[in-house]
C-alpha positions in Angstrom: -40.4 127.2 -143.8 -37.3 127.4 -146.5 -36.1 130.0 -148.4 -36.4 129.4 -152.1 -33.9 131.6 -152.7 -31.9 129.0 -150.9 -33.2 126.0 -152.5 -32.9 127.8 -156.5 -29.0 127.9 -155.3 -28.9 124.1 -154.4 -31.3 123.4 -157.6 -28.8 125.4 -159.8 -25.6 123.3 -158.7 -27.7 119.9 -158.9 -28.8 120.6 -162.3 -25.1 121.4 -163.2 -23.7 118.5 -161.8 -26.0 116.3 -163.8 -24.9 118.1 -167.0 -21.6 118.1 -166.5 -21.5 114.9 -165.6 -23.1 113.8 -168.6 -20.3 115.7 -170.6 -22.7 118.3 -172.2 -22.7 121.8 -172.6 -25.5 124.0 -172.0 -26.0 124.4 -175.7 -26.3 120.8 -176.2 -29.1 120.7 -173.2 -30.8 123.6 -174.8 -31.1 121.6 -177.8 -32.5 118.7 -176.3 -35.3 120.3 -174.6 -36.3 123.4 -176.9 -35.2 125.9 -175.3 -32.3 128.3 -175.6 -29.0 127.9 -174.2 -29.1 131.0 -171.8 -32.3 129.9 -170.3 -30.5 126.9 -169.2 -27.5 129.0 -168.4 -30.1 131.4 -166.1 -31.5 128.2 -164.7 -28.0 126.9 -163.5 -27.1 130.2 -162.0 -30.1 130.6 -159.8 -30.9 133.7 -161.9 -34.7 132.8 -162.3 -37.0 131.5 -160.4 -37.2 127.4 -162.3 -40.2 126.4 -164.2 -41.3 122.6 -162.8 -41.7 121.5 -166.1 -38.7 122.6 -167.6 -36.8 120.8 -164.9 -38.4 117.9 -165.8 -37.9 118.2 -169.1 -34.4 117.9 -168.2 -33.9 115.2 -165.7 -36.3 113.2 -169.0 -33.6 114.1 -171.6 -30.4 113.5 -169.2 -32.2 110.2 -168.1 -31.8 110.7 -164.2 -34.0 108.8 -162.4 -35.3 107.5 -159.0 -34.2 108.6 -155.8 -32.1 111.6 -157.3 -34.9 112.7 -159.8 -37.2 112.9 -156.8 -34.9 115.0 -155.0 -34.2 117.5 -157.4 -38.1 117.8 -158.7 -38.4 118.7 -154.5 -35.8 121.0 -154.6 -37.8 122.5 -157.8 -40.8 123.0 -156.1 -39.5 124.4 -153.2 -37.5 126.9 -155.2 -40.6 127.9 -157.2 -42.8 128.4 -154.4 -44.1 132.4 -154.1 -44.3 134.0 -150.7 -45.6 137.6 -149.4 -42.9 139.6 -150.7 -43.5 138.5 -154.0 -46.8 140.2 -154.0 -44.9 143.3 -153.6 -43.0 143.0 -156.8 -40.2 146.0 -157.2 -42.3 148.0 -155.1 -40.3 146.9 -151.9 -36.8 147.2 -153.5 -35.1 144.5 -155.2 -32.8 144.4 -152.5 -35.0 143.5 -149.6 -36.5 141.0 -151.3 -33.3 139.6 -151.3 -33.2 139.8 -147.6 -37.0 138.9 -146.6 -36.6 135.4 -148.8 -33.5 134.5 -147.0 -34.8 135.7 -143.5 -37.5 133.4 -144.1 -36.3 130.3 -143.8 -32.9 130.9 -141.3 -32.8 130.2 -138.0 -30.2 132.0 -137.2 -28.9 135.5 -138.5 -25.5 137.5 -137.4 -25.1 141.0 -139.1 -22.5 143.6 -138.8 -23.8 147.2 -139.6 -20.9 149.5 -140.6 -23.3 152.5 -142.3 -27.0 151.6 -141.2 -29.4 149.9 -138.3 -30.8 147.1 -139.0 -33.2 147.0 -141.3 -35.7 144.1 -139.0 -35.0 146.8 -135.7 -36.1 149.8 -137.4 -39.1 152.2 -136.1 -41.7 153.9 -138.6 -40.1 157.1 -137.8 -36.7 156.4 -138.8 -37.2 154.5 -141.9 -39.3 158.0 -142.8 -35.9 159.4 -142.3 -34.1 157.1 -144.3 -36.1 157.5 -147.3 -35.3 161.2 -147.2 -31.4 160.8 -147.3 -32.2 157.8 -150.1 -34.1 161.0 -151.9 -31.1 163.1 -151.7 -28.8 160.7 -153.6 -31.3 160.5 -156.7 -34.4 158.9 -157.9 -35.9 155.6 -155.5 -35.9 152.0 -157.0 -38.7 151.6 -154.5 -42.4 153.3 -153.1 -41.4 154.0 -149.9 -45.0 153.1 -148.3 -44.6 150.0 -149.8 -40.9 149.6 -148.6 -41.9 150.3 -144.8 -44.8 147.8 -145.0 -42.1 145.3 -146.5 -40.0 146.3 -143.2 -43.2 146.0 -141.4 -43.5 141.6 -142.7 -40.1 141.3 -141.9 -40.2 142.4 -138.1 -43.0 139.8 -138.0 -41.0 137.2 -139.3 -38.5 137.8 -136.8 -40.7 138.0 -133.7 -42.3 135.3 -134.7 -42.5 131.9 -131.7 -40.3 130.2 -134.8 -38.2 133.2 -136.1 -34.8 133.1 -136.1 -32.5 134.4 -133.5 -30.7 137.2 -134.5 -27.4 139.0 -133.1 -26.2 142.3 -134.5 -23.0 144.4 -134.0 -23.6 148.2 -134.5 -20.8 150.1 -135.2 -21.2 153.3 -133.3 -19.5 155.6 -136.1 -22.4 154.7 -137.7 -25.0 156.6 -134.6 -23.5 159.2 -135.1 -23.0 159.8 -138.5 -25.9 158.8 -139.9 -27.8 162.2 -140.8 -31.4 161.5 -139.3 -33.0 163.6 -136.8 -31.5 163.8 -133.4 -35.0 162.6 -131.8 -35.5 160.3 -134.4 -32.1 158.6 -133.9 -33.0 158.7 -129.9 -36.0 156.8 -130.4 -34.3 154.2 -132.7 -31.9 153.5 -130.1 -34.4 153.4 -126.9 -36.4 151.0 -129.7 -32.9 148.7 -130.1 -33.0 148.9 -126.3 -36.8 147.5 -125.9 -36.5 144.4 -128.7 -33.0 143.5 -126.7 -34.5 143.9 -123.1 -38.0 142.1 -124.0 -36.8 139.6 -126.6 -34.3 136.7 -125.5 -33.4 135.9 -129.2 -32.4 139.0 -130.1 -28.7 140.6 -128.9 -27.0 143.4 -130.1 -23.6 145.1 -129.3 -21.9 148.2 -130.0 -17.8 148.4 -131.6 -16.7 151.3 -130.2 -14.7 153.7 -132.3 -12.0 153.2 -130.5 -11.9 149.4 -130.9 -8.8 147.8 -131.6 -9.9 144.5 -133.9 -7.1 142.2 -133.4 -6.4 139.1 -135.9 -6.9 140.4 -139.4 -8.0 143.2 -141.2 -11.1 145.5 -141.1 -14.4 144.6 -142.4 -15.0 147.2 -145.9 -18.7 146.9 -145.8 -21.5 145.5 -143.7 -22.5 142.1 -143.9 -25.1 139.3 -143.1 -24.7 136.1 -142.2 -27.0 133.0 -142.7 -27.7 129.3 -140.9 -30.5 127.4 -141.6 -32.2 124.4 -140.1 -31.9 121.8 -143.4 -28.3 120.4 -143.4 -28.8 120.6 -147.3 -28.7 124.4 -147.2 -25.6 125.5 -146.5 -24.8 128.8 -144.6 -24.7 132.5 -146.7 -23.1 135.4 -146.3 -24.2 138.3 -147.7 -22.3 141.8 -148.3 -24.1 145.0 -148.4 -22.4 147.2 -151.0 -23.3 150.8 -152.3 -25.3 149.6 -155.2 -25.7 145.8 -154.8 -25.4 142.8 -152.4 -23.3 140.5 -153.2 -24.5 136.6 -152.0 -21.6 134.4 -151.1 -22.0 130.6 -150.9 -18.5 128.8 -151.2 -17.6 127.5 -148.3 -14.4 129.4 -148.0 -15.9 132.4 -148.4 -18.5 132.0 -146.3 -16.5 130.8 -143.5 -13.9 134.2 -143.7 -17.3 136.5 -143.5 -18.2 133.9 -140.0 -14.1 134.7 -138.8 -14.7 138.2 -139.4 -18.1 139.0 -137.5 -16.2 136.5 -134.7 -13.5 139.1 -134.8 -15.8 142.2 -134.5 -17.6 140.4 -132.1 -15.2 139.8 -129.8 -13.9 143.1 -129.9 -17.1 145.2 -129.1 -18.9 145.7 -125.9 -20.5 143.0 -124.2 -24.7 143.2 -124.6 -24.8 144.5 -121.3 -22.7 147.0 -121.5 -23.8 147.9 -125.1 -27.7 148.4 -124.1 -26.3 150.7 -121.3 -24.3 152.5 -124.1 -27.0 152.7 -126.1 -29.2 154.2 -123.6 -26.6 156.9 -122.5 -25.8 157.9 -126.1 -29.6 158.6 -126.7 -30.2 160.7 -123.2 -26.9 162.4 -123.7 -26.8 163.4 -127.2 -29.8 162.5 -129.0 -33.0 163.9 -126.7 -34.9 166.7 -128.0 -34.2 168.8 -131.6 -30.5 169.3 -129.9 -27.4 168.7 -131.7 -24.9 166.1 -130.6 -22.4 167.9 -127.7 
């Protein structure tokens, strides 16, 4: 399975190339097809999801033909396919829609989590408890029933015989800052402790707070990192901000975000070590209604 998300991206920069090769603007393509200028502009910035016969259209007026018109119509259909989060619609959040189409073609995902657990690890309970600090900050862009389902399609996907494998670094500020309840947060962590212990393509590790992370600066926000299987779709990273994630796709880029989760890799605690961590931190400070000694 691909991503279409993936495949608008590589649609988008064919579809530019063409143009610009051909000297036009997008006004000037607009005009040739019928349709406005920023549809074409949306189209060549992956901001919609690509009607097949408007492509068409397009490779017809620009006059590109055979092998390369065959690709990009491909690349068109792949990028307009619908999967199951699409049946979802806002309901699940804009932003893990984001996340579910990408997940859905990689095979292999690398994530550093500076403020949350990730979001394919998490147990009913604490995503309850999640919603209920998202409440505090305002009104939801989501229904949280429908947003734990969501969660619920992309565990699936990653447990799945051809899901991806999937590494994580936890920073463990993080367990004990994050506001849930103390059992809650105990069961999340004996949960992280399960996946790890009973699924090979899953690893996680802690950074301690303490960690020294030689070679470079911090990381400022969490991040994901994206392979997949195609040698036409090119790794992603993605970084989680307060209102937004923000895709990144140049290969420069792309490659600092792979450096940096090397970095905080290197400098955490082995997987070993970090399930034993995790377990201790949940007996020791987590167990029961207790607070954290």
């Amino acid at each position: 399975m691909h991503s279409p998300y993936v495949r608008r991206r590589r649609l988008a920069t064919e579809l530019r190339k063409v143009r610009e090769a051909r000297e036009l603007t997008t006004d000037d393509v607009g005009r040739l097809i019928y349709q406005s200028r920023t549809k074409i502009t949306r189209l060549e910035n992956a901001q919609v999801r690509p009607d097949l016969h408007d492509v068409m259209d397009i490779l017809d007026a620009l006059d590109v033909t055979d092998a390369k018109r065959d690709r990009i119509i491909r690349l068109a259909r792949d990028a307009g396919e619908k999967h199951w989060w699409d049946r979802f619609g806002e309901s699940m959040g804009p932003r893990q829609k984001l996340y579910a189409d990408l997940e859905s073609g990689a095979d292999g995902i690398r994530s550093y989590n500076q403020t949350g657990m990730p979001a394919v690890l998490q147990t009913p309970e604490f995503i309850d408890a999640l919603v209920e600090l998202d409440a505090c900050q305002g009104t939801l862009a989501y229904r949280p029933e429908r947003m734990a389902e969501a969660r619920e399609h992309r565990q699936k996907r990653l447990l799945s015989p051809n899901g991806p494998t999937y590494d994580a670094v936890l920073d463990e500020t993080m367990i004990h800052r994050l506001a849930v309840p103390p059992p809650v947060m105990a069961a999340q962590l004996r949960h992280l402790v399960d996946m790890v212990t009973t699924e090979e393509r899953i690893t996680i590790q802690v950074l301690p707070s303490n960690a020294r992370i030689p070679g470079g600066l911090l990381p400022k926000a969490s991040f994901s990192h994206y392979t997949f299987p195609e040698p036409g779709d090119s790794a992603m990273a993605v970084v989680d901000t307060v209102t937004t994630d923000i895709v990144l796709t140049k290969r420069n880029e792309v490659a600092t975000y792979t450096e940096l989760y090397e970095r905080v890799s290197e400098a955490a605690l082995s997987p070993e070590e970090s399930l034993t961590f995790l377990s201790q931190v949940a007996d020791r400070h987590f167990d029961g209604a207790g607070s954290e000694a």
